[in-house]
VOZABA-494497 format. One line per 2 residues: number of its first residue (from 0); their letters; for each residue x, y, z of C-alpha. Coordinates in nm, 2 decimals. Layout:
BEGIN
NUM> A> X Y Z; ...
END
This chain:
BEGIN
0> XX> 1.00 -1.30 1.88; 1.18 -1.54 1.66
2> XX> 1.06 -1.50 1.32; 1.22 -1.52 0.95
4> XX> 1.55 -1.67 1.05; 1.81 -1.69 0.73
6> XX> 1.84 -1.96 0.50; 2.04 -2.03 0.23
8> XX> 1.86 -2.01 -0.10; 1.84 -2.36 -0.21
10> XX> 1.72 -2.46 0.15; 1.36 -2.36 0.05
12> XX> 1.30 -2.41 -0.34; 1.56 -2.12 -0.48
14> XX> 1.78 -2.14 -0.73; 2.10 -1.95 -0.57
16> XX> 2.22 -1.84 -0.95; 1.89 -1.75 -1.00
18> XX> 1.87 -1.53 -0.67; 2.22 -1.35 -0.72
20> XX> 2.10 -1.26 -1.06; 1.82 -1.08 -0.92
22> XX> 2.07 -0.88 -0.70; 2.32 -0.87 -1.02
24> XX> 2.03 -0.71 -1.24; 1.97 -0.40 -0.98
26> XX> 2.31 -0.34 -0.90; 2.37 -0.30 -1.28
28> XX> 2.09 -0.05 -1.26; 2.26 0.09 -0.96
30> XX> 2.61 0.09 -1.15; 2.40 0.32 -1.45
32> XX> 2.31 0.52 -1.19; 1.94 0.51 -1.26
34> XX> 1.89 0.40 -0.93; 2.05 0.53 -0.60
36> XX> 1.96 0.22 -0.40; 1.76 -0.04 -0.29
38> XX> 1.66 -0.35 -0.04; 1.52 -0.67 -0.12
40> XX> 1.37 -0.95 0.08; 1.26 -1.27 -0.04
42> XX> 1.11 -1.52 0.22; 0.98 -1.87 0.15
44> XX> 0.81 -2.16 0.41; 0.85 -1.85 0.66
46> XX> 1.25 -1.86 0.60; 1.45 -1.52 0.42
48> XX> 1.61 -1.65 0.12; 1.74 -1.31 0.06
50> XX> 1.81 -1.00 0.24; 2.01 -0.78 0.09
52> XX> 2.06 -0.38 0.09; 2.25 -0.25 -0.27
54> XX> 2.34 0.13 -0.37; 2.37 0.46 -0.18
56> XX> 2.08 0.52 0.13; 2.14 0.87 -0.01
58> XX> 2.26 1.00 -0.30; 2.38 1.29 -0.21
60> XX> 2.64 1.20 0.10; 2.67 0.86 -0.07
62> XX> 2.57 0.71 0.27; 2.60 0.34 0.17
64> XX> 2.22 0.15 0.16; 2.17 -0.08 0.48
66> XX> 1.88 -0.36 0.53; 1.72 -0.16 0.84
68> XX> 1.69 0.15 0.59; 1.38 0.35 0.66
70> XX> 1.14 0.40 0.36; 0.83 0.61 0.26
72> XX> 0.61 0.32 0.20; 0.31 0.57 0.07
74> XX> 0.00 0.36 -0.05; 0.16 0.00 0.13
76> XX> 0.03 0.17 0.44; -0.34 0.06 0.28
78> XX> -0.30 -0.29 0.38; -0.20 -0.22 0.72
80> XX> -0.48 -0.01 0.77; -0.74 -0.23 0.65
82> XX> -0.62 -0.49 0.83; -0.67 -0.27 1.13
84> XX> -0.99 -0.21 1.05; -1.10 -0.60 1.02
86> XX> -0.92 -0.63 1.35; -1.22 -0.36 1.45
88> XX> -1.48 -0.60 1.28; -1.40 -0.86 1.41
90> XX> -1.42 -0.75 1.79; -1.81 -0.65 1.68
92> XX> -1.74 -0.24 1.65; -1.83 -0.24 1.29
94> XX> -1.98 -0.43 0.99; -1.88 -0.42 0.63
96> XX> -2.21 -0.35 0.53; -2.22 -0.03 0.77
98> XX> -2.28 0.28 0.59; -1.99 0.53 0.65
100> XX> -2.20 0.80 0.79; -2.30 0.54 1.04
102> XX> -1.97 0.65 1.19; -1.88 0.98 1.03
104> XX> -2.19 1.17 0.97; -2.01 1.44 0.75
106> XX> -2.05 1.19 0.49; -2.45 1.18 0.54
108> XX> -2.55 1.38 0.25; -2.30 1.30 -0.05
110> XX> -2.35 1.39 -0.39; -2.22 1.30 -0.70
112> XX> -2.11 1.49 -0.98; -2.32 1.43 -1.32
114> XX> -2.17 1.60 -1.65; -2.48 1.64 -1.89
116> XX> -2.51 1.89 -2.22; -2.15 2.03 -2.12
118> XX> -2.27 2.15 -1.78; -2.25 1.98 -1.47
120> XX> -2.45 1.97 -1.17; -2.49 1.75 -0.84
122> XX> -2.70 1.52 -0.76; -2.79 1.30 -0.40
124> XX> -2.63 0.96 -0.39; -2.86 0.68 -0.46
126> XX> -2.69 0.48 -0.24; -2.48 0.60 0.06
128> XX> -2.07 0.43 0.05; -2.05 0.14 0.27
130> XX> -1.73 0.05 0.48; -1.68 -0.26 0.26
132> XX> -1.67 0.01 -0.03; -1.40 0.22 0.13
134> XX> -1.20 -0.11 0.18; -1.23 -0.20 -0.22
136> XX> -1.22 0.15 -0.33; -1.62 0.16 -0.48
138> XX> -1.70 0.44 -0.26; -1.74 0.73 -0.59
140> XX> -1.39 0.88 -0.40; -1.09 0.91 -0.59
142> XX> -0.71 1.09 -0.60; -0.68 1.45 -0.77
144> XX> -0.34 1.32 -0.95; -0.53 1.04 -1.15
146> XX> -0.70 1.25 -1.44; -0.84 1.56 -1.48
148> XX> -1.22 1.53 -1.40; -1.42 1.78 -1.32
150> XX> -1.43 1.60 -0.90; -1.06 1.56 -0.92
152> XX> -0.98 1.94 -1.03; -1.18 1.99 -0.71
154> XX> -0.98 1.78 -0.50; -0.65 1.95 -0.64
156> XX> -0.80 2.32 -0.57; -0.91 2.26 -0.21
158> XX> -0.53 2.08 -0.18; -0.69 1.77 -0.01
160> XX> -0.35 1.63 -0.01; -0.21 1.86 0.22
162> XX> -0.05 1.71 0.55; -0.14 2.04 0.72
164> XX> -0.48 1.94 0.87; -0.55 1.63 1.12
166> XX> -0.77 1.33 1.03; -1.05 1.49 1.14
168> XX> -1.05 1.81 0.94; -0.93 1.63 0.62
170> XX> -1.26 1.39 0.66; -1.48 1.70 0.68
172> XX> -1.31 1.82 0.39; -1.33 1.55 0.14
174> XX> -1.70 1.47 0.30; -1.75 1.82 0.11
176> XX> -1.67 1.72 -0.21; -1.88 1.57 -0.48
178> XX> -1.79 1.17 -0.58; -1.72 1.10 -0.92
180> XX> -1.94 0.75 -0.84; -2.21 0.58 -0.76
182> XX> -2.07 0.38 -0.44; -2.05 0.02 -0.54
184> XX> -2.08 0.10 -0.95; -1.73 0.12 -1.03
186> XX> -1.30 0.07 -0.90; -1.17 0.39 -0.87
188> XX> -0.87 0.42 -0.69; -0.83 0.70 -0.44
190> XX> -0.85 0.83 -0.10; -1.13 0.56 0.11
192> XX> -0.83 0.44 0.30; -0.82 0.81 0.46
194> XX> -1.12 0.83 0.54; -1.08 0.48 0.71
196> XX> -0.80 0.62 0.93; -1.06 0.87 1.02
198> XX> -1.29 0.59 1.10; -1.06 0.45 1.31
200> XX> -1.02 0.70 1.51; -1.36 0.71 1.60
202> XX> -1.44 0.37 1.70; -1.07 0.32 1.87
204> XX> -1.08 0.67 2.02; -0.75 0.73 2.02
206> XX> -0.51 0.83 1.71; -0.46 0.63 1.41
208> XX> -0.05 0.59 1.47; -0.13 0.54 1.84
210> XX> -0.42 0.25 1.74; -0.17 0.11 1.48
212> XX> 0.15 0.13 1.72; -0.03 -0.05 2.01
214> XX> -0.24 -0.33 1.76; -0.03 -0.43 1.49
216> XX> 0.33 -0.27 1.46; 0.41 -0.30 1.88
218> XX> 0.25 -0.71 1.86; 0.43 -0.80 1.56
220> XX> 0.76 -0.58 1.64; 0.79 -0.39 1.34
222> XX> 0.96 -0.16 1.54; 1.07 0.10 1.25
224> XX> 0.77 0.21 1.11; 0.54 0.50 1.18
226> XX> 0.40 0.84 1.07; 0.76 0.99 1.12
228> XX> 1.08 0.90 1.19; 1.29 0.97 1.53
230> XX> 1.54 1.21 1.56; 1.78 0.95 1.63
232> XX> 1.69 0.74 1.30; 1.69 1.04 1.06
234> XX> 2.02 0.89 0.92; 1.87 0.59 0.86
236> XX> 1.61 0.76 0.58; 1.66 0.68 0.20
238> XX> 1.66 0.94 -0.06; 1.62 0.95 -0.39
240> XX> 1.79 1.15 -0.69; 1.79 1.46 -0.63
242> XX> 1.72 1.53 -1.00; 1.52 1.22 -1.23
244> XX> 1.76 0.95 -1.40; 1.52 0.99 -1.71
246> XX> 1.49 1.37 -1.76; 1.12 1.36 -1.58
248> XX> 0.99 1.61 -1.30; 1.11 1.51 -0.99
250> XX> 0.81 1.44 -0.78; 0.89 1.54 -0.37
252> XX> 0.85 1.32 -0.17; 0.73 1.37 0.21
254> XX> 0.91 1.48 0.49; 0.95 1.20 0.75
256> XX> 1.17 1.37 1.00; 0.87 1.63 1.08
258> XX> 0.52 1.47 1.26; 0.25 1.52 1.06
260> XX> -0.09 1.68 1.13; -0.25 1.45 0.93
262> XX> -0.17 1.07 0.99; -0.26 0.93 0.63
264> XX> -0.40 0.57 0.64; -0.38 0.57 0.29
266> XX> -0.03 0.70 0.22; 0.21 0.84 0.56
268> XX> 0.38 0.53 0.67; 0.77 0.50 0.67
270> XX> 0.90 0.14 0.71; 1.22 -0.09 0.63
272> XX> 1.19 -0.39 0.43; 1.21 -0.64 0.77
274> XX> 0.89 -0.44 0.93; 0.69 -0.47 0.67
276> XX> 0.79 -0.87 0.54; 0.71 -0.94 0.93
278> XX> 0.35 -0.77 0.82; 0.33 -0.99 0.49
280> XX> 0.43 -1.30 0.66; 0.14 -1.24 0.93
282> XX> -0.08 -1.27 0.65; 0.06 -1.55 0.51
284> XX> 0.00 -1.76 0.82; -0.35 -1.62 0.77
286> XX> -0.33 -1.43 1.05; -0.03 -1.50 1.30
288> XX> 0.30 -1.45 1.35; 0.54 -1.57 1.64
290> XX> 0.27 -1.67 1.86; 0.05 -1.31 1.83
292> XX> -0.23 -1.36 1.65; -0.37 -0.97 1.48
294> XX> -0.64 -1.15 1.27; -0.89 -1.51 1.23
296> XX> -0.79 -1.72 0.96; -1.10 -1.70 0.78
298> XX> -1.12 -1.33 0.78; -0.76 -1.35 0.58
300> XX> -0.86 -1.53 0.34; -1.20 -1.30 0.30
302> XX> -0.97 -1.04 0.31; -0.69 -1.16 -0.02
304> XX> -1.01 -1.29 -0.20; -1.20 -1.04 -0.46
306> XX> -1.49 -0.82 -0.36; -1.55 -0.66 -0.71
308> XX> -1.67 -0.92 -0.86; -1.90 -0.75 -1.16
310> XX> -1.80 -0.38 -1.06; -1.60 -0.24 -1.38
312> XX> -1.26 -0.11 -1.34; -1.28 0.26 -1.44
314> XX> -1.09 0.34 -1.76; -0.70 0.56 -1.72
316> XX> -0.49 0.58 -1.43; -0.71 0.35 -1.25
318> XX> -0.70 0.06 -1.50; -0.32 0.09 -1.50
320> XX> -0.29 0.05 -1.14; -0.50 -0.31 -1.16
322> XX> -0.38 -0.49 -1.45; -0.61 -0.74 -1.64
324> XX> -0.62 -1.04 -1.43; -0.63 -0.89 -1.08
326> XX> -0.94 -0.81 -0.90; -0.95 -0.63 -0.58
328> XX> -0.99 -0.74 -0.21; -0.96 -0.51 0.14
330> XX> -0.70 -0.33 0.08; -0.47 -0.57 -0.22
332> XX> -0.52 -0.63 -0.55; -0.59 -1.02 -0.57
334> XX> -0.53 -1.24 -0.87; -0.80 -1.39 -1.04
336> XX> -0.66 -1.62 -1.30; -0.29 -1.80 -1.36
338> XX> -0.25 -1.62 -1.73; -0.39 -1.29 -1.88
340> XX> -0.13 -1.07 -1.66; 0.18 -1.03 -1.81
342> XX> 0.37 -1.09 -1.52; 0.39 -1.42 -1.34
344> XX> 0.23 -1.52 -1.00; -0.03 -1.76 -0.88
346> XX> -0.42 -1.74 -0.86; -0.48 -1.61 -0.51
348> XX> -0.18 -1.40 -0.48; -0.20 -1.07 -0.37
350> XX> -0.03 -0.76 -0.40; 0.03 -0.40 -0.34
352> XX> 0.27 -0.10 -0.40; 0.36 0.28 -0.28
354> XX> 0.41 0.60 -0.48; 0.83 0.61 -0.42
356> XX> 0.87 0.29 -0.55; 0.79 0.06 -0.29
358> XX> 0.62 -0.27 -0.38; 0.52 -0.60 -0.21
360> XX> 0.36 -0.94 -0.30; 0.26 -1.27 -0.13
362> XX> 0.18 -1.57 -0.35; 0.03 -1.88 -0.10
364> XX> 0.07 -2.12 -0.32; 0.42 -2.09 -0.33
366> XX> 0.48 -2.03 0.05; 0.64 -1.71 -0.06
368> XX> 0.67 -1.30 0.04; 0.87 -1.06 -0.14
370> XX> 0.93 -0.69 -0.06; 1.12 -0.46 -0.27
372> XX> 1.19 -0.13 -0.12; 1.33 0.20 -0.31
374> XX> 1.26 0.58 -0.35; 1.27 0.60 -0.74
376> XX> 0.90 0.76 -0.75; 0.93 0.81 -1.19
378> XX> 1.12 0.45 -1.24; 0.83 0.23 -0.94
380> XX> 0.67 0.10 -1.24; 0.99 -0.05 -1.40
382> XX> 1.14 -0.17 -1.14; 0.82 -0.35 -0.99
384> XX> 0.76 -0.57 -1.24; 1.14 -0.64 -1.28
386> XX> 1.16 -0.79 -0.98; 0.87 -0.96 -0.98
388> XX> 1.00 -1.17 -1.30; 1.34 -1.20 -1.14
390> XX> 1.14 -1.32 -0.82; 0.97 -1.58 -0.96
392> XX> 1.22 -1.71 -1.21; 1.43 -1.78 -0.92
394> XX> 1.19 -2.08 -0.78; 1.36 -2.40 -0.87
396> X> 1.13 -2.66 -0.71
END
């Protein structure tokens, strides 16, 4: 299939100054070495403006960076997930309004954690989590490196994170734990796109790479990414420093070359930067790509529109992750307003990013998807909203 054929810059609204100045800025930061490499796409009216690969693929055999590099794309496995699962609604196996233990009865009899008089205790949910809730992240779950509350010093004991045990025995696991909400009382970013892999699994009856390979990533041919990497690819894996530009503990990063137990839907994926724009550019033609259609139109735009509505962000880590501005649909967060943020971007544009430095955007109103991929886990924050300015100052129509 045809799709996202080259064009020069100023063929689709780019400034081509404007563009190689974007690919001057990172290569200076590659040239400081405090960053070992990276790829960028930018497509507009479903033509690539840019596609370029800068810096070493590894830093340590100073492998040179190539475009079909493979990347640990951690949490932008999310939207690919829950767009598998609206694939699910919309062939009538599930509602958004289902409760979870509809499906996965562990979750039947959750409980929350309540702190009162400097003792804690549990108490029954009021109201049981909701798939719609796992998709917005309002389902009371959350990650064990975002704070130190009492439910995420839990999750960090009983090492929830580990890759060690399958879908199946991680969902019993967290189903265990106390929630640190209320479902549908507050954002709290964490691990309801798991437990939606798990879900997955159920209704598809198969696994969740297997569901994901023959649905979206075999359709639209992204034909790099998955839960591991082949034998035959392993030299095609970026790496990152092996000790932090800025002084900072290294944080390791998963194995790709090894198949996991557990087939994270919120976090496992490895992809390169032409998989995953074929992804965004799907949804940007609400729905379709090259004649294969994975989603309606409407459910798209349900999809990149917000579902929090009055449900407060909660304060810390989470509040970081969506910036004032930016509410949160199935699986993005979705901009609310053309100002307030401090970067630019349009009302309706919609956005996500992984833990290694990975990022992605697609603003409709400018026909336009971007896709940034790296493995500098410490620097993702800097580098995100650096080349989101350098993006969008590039637009020249």
């Amino acid at each position: 299939m045809t799709v996202l054929t080259a064009s020069a810059p100023e063929g689709v609204g780019l400034c081509p100054a404007r563009t190689r100045r974007l690919v001057d800025v990172f290569q200076s930061e590659v040239a400081q070495r405090r960053l070992a490499g990276a790829v960028m796409l930018i497509a507009r009216r479903g033509q690539l403006a840019l596609f370029e690969s800068i810096g070493a693929l590894d830093p340590a055999t100073k492998a040179p960076m190539m475009r079909d590099s493979i990347f640990r794309i951690y949490s932008m496995t999310k939207p690919i997930v829950s767009v598998a699962v609206m694939m699910l609604v919309e062939k009538g196996r599930l509602r958004l309004s289902d409760p979870v233990a509809m499906y996965l009865p562990e979750y039947s009899h959750q409980k929350i954690a309540r702190s009162e008089a400097g003792t804690n205790h549990l108490e029954p949910v009021q109201k049981m989590a909701t798939v719609q809730d796992l998709l917005r992240h309002t389902a009371g779950l959350t990650y064990e490196f975002m704070g130190s509350h009492a439910v995420q010093r839990q999750y960090a004991q009983s090492r929830i994170g580990l890759r060690l045990r399958n879908n199946t025995e991680f969902s019993q696991q967290l189903a265990s734990l106390p929630l640190m909400f209320e479902p549908g009382t507050a954002w709290e970013y964490g691990r309801a796109t798991d437990v939606l892999g798990r879900l997955i699994e159920v209704l598809a009856e198969q696994r969740l790479g297997v569901f994901l390979q023959e649905s979206i990533f075999g359709p639209l041919g992204m034909t790099d990414t998955g839960f591991s990497v082949p034998p035959q690819d392993h030299g095609r894996i970026a790496e990152p420093f092996a000790r932090d530009p800025d002084g900072a503990l290294q944080m390791r990063l998963i194995d790709l070359r090894e198949q996991p137990a557990m087939e994270s839907g919120g976090g496992g994926l490895a992809s390169t930067a032409m998989d995953y724009a074929r992804f965004l550019q799907c949804l940007l033609n609400r729905g379709e790509l090259g004649g294969v259609r994975l989603l309606g139109s409407r459910t798209v735009a349900f999809m990149t529109s917000d579902h929090l509505g009055d449900i407060p962000v909660n304060s810390g880590a989470s509040r970081e992750l969506l910036p004032v501005g930016y509410g949160f649909g199935l699986g993005f967060a979705v901009r609310k307003v053309a100002g307030v943020s401090s970067e630019p971007g349009s009302i309706g544009d919609y956005y996500w990013g992984g833990m290694a430095g990975t990022t992605c955007f697609v603003d409709p109103v400018e026909d336009l998807v971007a896709c940034l991929m790296l493995q500098a886990p410490n620097q993702r924050e800097y580098y995100r909203k650096l080349f989101r300015n350098l993006v969008y100052s590039a637009l020249a129509d």
